[in-house]
N, C-alpha and C positions, 0 to 999 in steps of 0.2 A: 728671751725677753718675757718681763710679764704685765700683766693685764694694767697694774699701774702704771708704769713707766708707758705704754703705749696711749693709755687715758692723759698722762700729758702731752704728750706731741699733740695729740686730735685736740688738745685744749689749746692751743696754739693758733686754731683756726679763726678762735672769736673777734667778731669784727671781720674777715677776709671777707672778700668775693668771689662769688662761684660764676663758669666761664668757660668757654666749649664743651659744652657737653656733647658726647658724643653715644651715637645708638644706629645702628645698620639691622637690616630687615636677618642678613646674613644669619646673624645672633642672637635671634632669638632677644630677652627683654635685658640682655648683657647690655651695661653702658658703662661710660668712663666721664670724669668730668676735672676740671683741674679747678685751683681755690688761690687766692693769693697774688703777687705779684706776677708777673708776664715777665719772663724768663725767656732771650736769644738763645734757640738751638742751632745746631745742625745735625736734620734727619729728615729722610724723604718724604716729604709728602708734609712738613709741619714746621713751622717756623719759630712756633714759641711753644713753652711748655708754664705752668703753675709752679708755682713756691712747694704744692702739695699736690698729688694726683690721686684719685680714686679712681678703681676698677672694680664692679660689684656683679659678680656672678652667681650668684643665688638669690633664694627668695628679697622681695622687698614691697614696702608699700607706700602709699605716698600720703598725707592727713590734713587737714585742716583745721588747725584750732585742737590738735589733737585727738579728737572726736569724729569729723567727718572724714569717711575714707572715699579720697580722691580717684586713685586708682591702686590695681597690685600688678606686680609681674605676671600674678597666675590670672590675668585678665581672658588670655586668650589669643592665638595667632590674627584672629578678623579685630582686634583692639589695638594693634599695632601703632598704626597712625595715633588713635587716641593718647597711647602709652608716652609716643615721644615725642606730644604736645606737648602734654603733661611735663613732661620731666626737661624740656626746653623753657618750662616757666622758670625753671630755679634759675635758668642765666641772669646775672643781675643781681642777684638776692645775695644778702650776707649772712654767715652764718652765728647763730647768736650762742646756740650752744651746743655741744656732744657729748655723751652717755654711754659706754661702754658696758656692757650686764657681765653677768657672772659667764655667762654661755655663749660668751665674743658678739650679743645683738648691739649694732649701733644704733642709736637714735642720733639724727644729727637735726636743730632748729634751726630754722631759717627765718630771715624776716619775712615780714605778712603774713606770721601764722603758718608756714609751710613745714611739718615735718618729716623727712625721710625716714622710714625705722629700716632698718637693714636683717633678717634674720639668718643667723648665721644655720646653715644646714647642719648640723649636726650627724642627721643617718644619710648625707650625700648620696646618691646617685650617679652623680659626675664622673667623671675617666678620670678629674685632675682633683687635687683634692683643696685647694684655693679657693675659698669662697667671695672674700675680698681682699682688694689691698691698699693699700695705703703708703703712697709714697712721699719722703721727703728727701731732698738733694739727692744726693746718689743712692739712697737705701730706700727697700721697698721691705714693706711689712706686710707680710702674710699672712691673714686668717683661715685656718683650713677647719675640716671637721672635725680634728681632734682637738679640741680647743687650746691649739697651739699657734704662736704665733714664729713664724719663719722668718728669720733675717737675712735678705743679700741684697748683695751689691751691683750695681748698674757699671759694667765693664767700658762698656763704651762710651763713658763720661768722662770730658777732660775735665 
């Protein structure tokens, strides 16, 4: 897949709603968050899933107005709490727009001036090479450090 074709789906978002967001101490400043309509699962531990799901494993930051930096992932392990204040503001918020660079960085807009930029690692360090993903229906879309985007499929969906 390339860079285009994946700049439409994330354009897909405008206007959704963002809506459990998810972030455990476990993880480090790794979080998840679903967009979209409220989707019946069945899977332990979860009852509904998003139209869309993100999982962001590398760097990110979070802006106001563009300009003011709210918080970043590289905040710090004693920022934690801070971190998933922060990033529990977005529950609520609609997305108004998303930007995808040459170098797989997401920018996604929120309303009230909230923007997420996501930077994709590029020289990872990671064991896994996923930086983020992005899911629609059964398919999940991969960002890793070779600025390729990975496509598969979620086996365990009826």
């Amino acid at each position: 897949m390339d860079k285009e074709k994946l700049s439409k789906l994330l354009a897909e978002l405008k206007n959704k709603e963002v809506w459990d967001i998810r972030m455990d101490t476990s993880l480090g400043s790794i979080f998840s968050f679903e967009v979209g309509e409220r989707i019946k699962i069945v899977k332990t531990g979860r009852e509904y899933e998003g139209e869309y799901t993100f999982m962001i494993y590398c760097s990110y930051r979070i802006l106001y107005k563009n300009k003011k930096l709210i918080i970043s992932s590289r905040a710090g392990e004693n920022q934690f709490n801070r971190l998933k204040h922060v990033l529990s503001e977005l529950n609520g918020l609609k997305v108004i727009e998303t930007e995808l660079s040459n170098t797989m960085d997401l920018k996604i807009t929120f309303s009230k001036g909230i923007t997420l930029e996501v930077i994709n690692d590029i020289y990872s360090s990671h064991v896994f090479d996923t930086n983020w993903f992005f899911r629609v229906g059964k398919q999940y879309y991969s960002v890793n450090d070779k600025l390729s985007i990975i496509i598969e499929n979620d086996t365990n969906k009826s």
